[in-house]
Short mmCIF file of the C-alpha atoms (twelve columns), coordinates in Angstrom:
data_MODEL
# 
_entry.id   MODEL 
# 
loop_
_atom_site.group_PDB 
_atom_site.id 
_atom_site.type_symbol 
_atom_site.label_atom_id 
_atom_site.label_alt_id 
_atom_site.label_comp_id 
_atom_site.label_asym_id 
_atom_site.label_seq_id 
_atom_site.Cartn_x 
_atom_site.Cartn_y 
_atom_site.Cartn_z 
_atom_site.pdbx_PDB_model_num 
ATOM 1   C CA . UNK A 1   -6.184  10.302  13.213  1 
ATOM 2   C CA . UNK A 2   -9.510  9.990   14.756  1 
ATOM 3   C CA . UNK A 3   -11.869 13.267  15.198  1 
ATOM 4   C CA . UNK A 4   -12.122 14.170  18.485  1 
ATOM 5   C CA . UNK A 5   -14.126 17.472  19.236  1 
ATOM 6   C CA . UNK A 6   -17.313 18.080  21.891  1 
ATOM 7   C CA . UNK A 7   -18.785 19.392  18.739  1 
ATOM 8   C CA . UNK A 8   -21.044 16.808  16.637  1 
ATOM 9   C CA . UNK A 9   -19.268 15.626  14.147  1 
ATOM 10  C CA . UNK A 10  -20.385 16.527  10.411  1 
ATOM 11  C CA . UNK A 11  -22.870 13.796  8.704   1 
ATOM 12  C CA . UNK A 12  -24.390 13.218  5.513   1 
ATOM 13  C CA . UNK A 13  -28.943 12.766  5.617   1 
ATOM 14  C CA . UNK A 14  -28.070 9.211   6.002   1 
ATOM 15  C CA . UNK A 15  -26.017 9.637   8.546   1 
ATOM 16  C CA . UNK A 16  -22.877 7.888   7.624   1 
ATOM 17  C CA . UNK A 17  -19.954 9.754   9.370   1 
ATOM 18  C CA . UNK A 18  -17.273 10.661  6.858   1 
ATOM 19  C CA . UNK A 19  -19.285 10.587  3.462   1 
ATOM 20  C CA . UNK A 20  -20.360 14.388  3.853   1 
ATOM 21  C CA . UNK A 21  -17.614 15.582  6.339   1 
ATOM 22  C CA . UNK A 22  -15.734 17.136  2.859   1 
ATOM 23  C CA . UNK A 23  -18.302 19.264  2.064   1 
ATOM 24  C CA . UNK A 24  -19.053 20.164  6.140   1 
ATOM 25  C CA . UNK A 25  -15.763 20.838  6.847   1 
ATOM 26  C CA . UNK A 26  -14.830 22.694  3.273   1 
ATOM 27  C CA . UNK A 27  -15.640 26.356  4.916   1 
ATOM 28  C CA . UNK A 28  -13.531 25.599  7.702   1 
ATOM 29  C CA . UNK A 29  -10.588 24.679  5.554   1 
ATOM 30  C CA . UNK A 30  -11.190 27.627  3.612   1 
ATOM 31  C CA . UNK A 31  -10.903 29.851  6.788   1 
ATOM 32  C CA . UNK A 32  -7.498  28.216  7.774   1 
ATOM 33  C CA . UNK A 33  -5.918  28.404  4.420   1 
ATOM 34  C CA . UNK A 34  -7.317  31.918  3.904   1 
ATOM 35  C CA . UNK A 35  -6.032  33.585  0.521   1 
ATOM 36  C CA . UNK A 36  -4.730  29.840  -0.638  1 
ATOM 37  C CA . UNK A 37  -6.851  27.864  -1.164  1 
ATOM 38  C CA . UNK A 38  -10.271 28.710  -3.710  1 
ATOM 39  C CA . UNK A 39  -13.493 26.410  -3.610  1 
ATOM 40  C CA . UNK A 40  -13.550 22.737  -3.293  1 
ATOM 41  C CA . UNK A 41  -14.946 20.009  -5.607  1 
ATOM 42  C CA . UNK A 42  -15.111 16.516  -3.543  1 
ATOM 43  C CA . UNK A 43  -15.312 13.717  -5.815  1 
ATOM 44  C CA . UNK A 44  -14.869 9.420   -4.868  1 
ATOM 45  C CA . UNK A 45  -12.758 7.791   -7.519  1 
ATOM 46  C CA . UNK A 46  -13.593 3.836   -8.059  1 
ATOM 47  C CA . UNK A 47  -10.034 3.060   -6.465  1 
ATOM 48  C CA . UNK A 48  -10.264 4.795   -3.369  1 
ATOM 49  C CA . UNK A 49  -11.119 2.484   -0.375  1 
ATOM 50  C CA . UNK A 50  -10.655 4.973   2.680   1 
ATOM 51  C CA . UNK A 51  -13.379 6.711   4.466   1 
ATOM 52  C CA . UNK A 52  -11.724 9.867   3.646   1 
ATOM 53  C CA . UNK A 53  -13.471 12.678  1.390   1 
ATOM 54  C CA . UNK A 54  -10.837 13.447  -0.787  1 
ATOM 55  C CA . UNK A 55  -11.606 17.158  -3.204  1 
ATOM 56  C CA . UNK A 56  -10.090 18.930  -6.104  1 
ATOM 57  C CA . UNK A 57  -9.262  22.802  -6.026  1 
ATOM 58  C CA . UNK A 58  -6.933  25.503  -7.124  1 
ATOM 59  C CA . UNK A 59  -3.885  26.257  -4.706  1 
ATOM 60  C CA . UNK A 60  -2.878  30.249  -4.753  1 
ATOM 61  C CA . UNK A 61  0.578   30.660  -3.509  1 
ATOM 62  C CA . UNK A 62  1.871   33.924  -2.051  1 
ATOM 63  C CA . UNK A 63  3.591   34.711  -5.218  1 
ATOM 64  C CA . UNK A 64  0.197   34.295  -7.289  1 
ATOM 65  C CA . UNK A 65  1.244   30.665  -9.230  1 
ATOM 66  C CA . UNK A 66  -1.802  28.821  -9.846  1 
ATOM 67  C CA . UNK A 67  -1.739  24.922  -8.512  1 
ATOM 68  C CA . UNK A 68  -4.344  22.232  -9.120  1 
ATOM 69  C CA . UNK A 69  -3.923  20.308  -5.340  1 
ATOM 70  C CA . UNK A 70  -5.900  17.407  -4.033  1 
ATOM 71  C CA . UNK A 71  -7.821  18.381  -0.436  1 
ATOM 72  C CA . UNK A 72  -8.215  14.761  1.960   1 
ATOM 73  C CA . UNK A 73  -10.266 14.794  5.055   1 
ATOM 74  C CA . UNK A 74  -9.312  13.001  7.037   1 
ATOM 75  C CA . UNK A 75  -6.275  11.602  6.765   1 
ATOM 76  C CA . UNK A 76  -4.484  8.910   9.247   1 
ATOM 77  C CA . UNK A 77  -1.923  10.218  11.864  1 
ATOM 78  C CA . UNK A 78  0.281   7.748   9.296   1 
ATOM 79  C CA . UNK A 79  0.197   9.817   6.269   1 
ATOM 80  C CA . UNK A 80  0.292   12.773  7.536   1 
ATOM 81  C CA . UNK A 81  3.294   11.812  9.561   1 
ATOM 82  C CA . UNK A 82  5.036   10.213  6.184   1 
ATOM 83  C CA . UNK A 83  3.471   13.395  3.585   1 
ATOM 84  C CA . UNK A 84  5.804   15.432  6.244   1 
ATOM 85  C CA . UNK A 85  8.658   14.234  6.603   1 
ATOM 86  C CA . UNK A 86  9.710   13.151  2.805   1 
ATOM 87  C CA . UNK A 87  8.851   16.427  1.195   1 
ATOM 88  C CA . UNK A 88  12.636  17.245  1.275   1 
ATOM 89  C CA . UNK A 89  13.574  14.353  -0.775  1 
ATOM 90  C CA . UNK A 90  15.016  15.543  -3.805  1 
ATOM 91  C CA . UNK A 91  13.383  15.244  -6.786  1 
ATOM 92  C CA . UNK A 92  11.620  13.579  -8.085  1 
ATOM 93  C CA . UNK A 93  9.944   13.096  -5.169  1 
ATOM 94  C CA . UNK A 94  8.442   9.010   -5.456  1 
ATOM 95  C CA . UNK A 95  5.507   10.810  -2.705  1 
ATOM 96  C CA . UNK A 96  3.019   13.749  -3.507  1 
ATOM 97  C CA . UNK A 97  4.103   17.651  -3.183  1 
ATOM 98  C CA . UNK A 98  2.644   19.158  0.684   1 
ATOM 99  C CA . UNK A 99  1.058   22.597  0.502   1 
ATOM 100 C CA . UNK A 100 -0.545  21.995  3.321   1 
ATOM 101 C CA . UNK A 101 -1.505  20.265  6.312   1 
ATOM 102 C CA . UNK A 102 -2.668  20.136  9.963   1 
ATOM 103 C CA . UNK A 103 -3.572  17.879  12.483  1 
ATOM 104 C CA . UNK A 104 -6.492  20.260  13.921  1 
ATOM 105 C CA . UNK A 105 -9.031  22.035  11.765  1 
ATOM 106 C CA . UNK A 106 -10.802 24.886  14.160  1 
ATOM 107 C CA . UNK A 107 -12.422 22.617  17.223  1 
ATOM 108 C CA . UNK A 108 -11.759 19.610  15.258  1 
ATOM 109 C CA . UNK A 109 -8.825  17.062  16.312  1 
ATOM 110 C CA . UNK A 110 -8.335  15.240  12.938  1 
ATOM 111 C CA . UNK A 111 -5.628  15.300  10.166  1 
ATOM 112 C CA . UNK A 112 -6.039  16.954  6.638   1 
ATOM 113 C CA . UNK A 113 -3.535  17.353  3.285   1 
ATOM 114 C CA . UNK A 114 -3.742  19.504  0.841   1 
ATOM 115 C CA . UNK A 115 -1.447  18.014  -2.008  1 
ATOM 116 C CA . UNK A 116 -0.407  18.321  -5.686  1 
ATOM 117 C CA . UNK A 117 -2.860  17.059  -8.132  1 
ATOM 118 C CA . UNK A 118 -1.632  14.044  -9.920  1 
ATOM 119 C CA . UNK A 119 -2.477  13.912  -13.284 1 
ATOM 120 C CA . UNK A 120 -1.616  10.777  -14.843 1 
ATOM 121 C CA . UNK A 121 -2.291  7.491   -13.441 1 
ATOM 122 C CA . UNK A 122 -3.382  5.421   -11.660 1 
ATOM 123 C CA . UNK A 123 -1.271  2.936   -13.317 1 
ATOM 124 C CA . UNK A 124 -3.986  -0.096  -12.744 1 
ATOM 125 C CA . UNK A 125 -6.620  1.698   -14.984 1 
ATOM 126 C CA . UNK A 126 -4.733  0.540   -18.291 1 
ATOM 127 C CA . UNK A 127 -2.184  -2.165  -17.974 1 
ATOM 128 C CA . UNK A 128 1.523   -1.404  -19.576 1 
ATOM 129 C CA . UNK A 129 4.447   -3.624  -19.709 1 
ATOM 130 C CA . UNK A 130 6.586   -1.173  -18.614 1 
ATOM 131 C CA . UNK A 131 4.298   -0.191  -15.348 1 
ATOM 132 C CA . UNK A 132 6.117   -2.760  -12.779 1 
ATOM 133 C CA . UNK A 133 9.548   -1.623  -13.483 1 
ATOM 134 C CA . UNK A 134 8.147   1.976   -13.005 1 
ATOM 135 C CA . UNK A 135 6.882   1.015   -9.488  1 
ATOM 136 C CA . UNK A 136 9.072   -1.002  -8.356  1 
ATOM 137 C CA . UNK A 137 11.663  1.983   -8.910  1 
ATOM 138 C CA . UNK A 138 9.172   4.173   -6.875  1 
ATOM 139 C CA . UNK A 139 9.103   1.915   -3.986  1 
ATOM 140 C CA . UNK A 140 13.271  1.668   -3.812  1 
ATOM 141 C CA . UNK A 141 13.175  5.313   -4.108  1 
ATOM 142 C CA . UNK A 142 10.247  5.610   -1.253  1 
ATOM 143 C CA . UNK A 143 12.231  3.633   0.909   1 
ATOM 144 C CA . UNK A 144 15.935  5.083   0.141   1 
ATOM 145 C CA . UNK A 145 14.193  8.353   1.011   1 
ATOM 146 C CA . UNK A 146 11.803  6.527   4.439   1 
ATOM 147 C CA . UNK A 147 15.305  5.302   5.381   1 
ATOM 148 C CA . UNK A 148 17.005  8.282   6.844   1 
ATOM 149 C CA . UNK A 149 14.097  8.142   9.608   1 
ATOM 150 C CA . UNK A 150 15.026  5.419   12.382  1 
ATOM 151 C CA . UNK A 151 12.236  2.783   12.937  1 
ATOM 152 C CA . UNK A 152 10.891  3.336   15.855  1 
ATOM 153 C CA . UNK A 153 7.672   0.800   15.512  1 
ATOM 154 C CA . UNK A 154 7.196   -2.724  16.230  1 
ATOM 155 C CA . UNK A 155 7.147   -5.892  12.882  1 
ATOM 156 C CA . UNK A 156 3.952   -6.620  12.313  1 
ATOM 157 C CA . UNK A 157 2.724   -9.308  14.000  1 
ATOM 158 C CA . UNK A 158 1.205   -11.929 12.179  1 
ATOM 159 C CA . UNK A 159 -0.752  -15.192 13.977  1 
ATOM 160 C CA . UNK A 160 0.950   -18.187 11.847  1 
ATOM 161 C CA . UNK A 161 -0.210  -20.841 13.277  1 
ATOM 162 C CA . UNK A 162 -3.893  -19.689 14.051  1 
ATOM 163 C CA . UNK A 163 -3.732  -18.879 10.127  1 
ATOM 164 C CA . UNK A 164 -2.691  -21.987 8.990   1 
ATOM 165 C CA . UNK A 165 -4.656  -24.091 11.301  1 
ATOM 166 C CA . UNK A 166 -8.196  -22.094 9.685   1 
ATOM 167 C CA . UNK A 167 -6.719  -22.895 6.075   1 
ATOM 168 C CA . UNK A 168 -6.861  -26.750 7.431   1 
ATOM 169 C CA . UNK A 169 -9.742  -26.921 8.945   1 
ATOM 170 C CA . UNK A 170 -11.239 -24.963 5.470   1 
ATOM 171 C CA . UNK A 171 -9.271  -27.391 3.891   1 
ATOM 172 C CA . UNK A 172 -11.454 -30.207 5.312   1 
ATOM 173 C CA . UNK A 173 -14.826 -28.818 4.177   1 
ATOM 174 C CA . UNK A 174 -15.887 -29.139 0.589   1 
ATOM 175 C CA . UNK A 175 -15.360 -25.268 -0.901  1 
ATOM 176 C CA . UNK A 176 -11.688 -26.163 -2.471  1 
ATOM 177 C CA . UNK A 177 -11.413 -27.540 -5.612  1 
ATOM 178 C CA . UNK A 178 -7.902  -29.540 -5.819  1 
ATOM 179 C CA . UNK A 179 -8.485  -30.339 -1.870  1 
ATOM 180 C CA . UNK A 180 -6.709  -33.218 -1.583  1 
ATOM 181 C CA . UNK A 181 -3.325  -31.157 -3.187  1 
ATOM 182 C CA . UNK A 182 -4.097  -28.408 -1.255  1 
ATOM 183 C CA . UNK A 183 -4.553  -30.655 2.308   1 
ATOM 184 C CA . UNK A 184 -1.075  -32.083 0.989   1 
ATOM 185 C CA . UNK A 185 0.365   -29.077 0.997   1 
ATOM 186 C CA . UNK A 186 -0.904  -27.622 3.999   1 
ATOM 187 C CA . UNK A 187 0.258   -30.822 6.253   1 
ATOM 188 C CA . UNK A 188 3.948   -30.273 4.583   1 
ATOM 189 C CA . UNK A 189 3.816   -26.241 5.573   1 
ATOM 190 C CA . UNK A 190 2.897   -26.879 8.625   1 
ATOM 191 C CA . UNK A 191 5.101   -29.418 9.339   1 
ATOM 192 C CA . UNK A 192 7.525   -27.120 8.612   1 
ATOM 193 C CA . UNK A 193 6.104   -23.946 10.165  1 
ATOM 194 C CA . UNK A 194 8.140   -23.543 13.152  1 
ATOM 195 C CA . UNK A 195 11.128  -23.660 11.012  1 
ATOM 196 C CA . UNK A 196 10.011  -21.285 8.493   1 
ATOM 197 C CA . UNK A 197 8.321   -18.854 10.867  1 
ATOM 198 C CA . UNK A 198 11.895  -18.315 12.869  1 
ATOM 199 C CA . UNK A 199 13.488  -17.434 9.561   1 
ATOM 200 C CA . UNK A 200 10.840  -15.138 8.814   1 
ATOM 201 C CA . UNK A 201 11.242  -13.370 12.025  1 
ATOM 202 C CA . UNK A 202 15.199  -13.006 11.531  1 
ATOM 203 C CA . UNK A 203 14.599  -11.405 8.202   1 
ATOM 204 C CA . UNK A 204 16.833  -8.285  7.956   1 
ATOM 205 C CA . UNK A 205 17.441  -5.701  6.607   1 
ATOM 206 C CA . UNK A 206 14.463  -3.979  8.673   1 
ATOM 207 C CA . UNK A 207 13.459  -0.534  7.356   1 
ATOM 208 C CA . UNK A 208 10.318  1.531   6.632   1 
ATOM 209 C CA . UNK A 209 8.045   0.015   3.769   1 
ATOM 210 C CA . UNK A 210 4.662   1.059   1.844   1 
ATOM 211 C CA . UNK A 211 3.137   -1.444  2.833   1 
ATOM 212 C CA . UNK A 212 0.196   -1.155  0.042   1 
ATOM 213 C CA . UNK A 213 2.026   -1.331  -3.002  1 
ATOM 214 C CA . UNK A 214 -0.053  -1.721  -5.878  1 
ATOM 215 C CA . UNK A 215 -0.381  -0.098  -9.375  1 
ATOM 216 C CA . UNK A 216 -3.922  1.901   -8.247  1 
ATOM 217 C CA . UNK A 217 -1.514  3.243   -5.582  1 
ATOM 218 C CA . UNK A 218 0.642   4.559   -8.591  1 
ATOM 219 C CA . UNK A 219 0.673   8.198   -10.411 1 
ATOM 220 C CA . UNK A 220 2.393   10.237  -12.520 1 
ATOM 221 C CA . UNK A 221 3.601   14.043  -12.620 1 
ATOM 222 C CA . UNK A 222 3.738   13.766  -16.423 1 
ATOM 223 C CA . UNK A 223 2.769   11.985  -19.848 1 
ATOM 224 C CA . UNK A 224 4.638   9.507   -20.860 1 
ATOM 225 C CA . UNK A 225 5.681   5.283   -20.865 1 
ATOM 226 C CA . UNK A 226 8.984   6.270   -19.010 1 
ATOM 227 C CA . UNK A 227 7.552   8.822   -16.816 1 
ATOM 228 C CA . UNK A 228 8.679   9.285   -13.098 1 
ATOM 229 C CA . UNK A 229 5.897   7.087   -10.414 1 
ATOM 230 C CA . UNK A 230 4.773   8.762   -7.690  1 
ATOM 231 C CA . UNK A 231 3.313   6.590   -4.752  1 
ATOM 232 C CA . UNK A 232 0.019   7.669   -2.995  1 
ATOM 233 C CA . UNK A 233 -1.969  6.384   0.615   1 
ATOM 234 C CA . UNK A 234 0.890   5.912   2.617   1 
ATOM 235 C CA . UNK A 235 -1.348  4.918   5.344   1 
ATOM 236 C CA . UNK A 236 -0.518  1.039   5.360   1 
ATOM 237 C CA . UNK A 237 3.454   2.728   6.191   1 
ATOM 238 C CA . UNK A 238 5.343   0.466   8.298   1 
ATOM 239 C CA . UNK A 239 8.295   -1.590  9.296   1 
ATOM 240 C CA . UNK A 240 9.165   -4.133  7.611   1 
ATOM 241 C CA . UNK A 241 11.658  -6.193  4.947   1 
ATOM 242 C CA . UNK A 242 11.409  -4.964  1.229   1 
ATOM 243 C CA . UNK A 243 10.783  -8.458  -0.306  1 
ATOM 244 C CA . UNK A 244 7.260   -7.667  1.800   1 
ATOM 245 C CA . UNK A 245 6.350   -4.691  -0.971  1 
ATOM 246 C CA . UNK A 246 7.707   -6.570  -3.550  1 
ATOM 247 C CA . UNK A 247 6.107   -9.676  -2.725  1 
ATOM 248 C CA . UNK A 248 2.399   -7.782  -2.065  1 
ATOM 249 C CA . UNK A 249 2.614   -6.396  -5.500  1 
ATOM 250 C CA . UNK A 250 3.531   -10.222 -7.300  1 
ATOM 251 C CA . UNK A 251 1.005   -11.586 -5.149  1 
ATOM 252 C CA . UNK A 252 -1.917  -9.514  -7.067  1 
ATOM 253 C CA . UNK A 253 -0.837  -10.701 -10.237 1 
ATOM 254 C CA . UNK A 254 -0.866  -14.684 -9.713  1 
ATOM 255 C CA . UNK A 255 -4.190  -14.693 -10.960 1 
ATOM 256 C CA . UNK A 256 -3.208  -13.269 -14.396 1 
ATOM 257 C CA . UNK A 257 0.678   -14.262 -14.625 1 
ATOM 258 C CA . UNK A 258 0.407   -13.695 -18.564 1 
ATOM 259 C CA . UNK A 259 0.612   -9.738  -17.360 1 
ATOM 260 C CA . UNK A 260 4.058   -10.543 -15.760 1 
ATOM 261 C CA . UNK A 261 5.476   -12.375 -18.961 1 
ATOM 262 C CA . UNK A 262 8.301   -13.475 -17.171 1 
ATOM 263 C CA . UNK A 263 8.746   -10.282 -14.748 1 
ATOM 264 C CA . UNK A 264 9.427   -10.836 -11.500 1 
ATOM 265 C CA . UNK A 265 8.737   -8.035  -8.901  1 
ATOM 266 C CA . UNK A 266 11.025  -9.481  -6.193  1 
ATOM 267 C CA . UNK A 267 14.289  -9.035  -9.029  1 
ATOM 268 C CA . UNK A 268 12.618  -5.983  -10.148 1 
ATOM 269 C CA . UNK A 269 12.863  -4.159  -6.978  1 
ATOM 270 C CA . UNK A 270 15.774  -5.784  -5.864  1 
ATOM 271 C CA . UNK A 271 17.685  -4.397  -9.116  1 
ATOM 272 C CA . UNK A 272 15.947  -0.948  -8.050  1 
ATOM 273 C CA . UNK A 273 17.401  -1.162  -4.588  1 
ATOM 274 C CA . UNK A 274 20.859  -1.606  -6.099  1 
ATOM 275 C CA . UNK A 275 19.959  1.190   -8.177  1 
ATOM 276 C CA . UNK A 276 19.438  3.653   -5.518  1 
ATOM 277 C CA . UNK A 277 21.924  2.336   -3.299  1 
ATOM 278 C CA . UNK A 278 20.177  0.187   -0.527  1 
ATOM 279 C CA . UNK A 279 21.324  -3.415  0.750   1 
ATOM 280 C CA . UNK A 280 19.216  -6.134  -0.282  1 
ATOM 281 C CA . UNK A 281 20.817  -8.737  2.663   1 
ATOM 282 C CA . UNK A 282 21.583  -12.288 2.393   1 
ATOM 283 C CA . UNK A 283 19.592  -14.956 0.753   1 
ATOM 284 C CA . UNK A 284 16.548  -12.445 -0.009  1 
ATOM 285 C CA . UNK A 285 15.093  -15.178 -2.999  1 
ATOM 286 C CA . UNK A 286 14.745  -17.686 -0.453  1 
ATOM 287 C CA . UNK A 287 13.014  -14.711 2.058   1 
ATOM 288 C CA . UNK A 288 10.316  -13.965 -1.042  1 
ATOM 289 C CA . UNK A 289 9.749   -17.845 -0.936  1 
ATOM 290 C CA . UNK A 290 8.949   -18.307 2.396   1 
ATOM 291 C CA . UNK A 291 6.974   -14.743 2.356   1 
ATOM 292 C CA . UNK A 292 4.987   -17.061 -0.784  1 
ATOM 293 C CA . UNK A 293 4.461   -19.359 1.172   1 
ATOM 294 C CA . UNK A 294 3.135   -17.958 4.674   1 
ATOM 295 C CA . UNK A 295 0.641   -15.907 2.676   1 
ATOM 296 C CA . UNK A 296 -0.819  -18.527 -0.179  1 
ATOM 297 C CA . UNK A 297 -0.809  -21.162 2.815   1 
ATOM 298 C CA . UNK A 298 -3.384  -18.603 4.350   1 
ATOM 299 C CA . UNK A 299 -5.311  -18.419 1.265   1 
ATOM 300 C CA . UNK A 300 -8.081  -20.684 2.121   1 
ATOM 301 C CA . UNK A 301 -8.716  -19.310 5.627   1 
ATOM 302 C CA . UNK A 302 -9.992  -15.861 3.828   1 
ATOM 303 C CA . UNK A 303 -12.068 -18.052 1.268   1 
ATOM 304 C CA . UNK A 304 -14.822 -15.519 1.553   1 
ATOM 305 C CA . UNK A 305 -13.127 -12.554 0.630   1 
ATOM 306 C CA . UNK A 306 -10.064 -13.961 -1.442  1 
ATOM 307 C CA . UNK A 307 -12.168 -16.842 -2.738  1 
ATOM 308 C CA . UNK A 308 -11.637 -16.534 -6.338  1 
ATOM 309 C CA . UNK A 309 -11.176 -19.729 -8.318  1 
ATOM 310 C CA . UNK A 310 -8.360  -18.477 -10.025 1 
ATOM 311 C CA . UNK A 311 -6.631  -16.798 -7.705  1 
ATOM 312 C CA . UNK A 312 -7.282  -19.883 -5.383  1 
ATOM 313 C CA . UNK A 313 -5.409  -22.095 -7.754  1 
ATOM 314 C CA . UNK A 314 -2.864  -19.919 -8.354  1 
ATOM 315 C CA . UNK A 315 -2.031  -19.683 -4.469  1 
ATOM 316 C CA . UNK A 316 -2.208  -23.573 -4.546  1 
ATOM 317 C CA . UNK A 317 0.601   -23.427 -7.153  1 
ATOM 318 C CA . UNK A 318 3.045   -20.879 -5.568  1 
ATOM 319 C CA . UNK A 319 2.596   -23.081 -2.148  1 
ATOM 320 C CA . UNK A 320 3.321   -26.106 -3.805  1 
ATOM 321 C CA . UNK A 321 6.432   -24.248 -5.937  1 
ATOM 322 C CA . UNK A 322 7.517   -22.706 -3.142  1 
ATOM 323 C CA . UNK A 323 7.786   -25.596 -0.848  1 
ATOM 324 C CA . UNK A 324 9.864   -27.204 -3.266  1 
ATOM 325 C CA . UNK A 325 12.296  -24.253 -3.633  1 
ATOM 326 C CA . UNK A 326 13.044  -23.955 0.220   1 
ATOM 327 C CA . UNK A 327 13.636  -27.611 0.711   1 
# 
């Protein structure tokens, strides 16, 4: 949601919009959630990417229980939209408990949460074999729960062909190592781009996704190796096919397959699917492939921010496999 108010909007010495607007807009809060909600401690965690200031404080309810919650400010029309509407999923719930929430604050226009305190997680501060089996059952359970609410949004759209035409022309300069696979590789995708584009865009089944599934983006209610997941920032929410989530997650890990040992998210989550009771449609293996293959085929036109050697090479090698696979 974006703040709009004929106020000025709260700033920091520096002047940077959002880095002080927690601690500005923490007596306001107070006055709307009058009785609830005690003092606020705003805090940045190394994970968190958003703008948002995001607090810690003790929730009062009307029956005098005593509730660590999480206060973010702002929050994107998104989230709040998603926080809403799967709070009646039964538990567990794979999303965060609502005490509160508004899409005004005062004479401000902009969206805030106040939710449960998480305690345990994220799951990508110490690695665990057990932690994509744990997710991957979150996200079926996130969308079995996202599914009762029609899609009402357009696919993402994604520029193919501009894409893989800046991966050749990158492909031509001298910043790849292996360029002469990788210029192979490219000239057979894109020979073959039309093709694989149209059966990207027929993918079904089409439902509601996380769209930023990743272990930081996993916590926990409780101790424990076997403990329920519960997804957080549901602001990358959209439509989409569920080999897209699945696919995401694998994609962060082809750097450092040894973490896998042999996992593979796609099976993972389609096994949780099954589990929960959602269609997987036809042919979804051969879906993940070409999903492989559109993004590590884009790999070299984002060489300055996904310009890792390893991670490179890696998306050199899951082009090349998956090119094989399809054809």
């Amino acid at each position: 949601m974006v703040i709009q108010s004929n106020a000025p909007v709260p700033s920091d010495a520096s002047g940077r919009r959002n880095s002080g607007l927690g601690h500005s807009l923490a007596p306001a809060l107070r006055r709307v959630n009058a009785d609830h909600l005690g003092p606020i401690t705003w805090f940045r965690t190394d994970w968190q990417r958003s703008g948002a200031s995001t607090g810690r404080a003790i929730w009062t309810s009307n029956d005098g229980t005593e509730s660590e919650v999480v206060v973010k400010i702002p929050v994107s029309e998104r989230e709040f939209r998603w926080l809403r509407w799967l709070q009646d999923t039964p538990a567990p719930s794979p999303v965060p408990r609502l005490y509160a929430s508004g899409d005004t604050l005062e004479h401000y226009h902009l969206g805030w949460v106040i939710i449960e305190l998480l305690p345990f997680g994220p799951l990508g501060a110490h690695w665990h074999d057990d932690h994509l089996e744990r997710i991957t059952l979150a996200a079926a359970q996130f969308q079995a729960a996202a599914s009762v609410h029609p899609v009402d949004r357009d696919l993402k759209h994604e520029d193919w062909e501009g894409l893989f035409k800046r991966s050749r022309e990158a492909a031509r300069g001298r910043d790849l190592t292996a360029v002469t696979r990788w210029r192979k590789a490219l000239k057979t995708a894109s020979k073959h781009l039309d093709q694989i584009v149209e059966q990207w865009h027929h993918r079904a089944p089409i439902g509601w996704i996380h769209g930023d599934l990743h272990l930081a983006n996993g916590m926990s209610r409780e101790a424990g190796e076997d403990s329920p997941v519960v997804l957080i920032d549901l602001a990358e929410v959209r439509p989409g096919h569920w080999v897209e989530d699945a696919v995401y997650l694998e994609r962060l890990h082809w750097a450092r397959p040894e973490r896998l040992k042999g996992r593979n998210p796609v099976k993972l989550l389609a096994a949780a699917r099954r589990r929960v009771g959602l269609e997987l449609g036809s042919d979804h293996p051969r879906l993940a492939d070409i999903r492989r293959i559109l993004l590590a085929a884009c790999v070299p036109a984002f060489l300055r921010t996904e310009g890792v050697p390893t991670y490179v090479q890696a998306a050199l090698g899951q082009l090349e496999d998956g090119l094989r696979r399809i054809h």
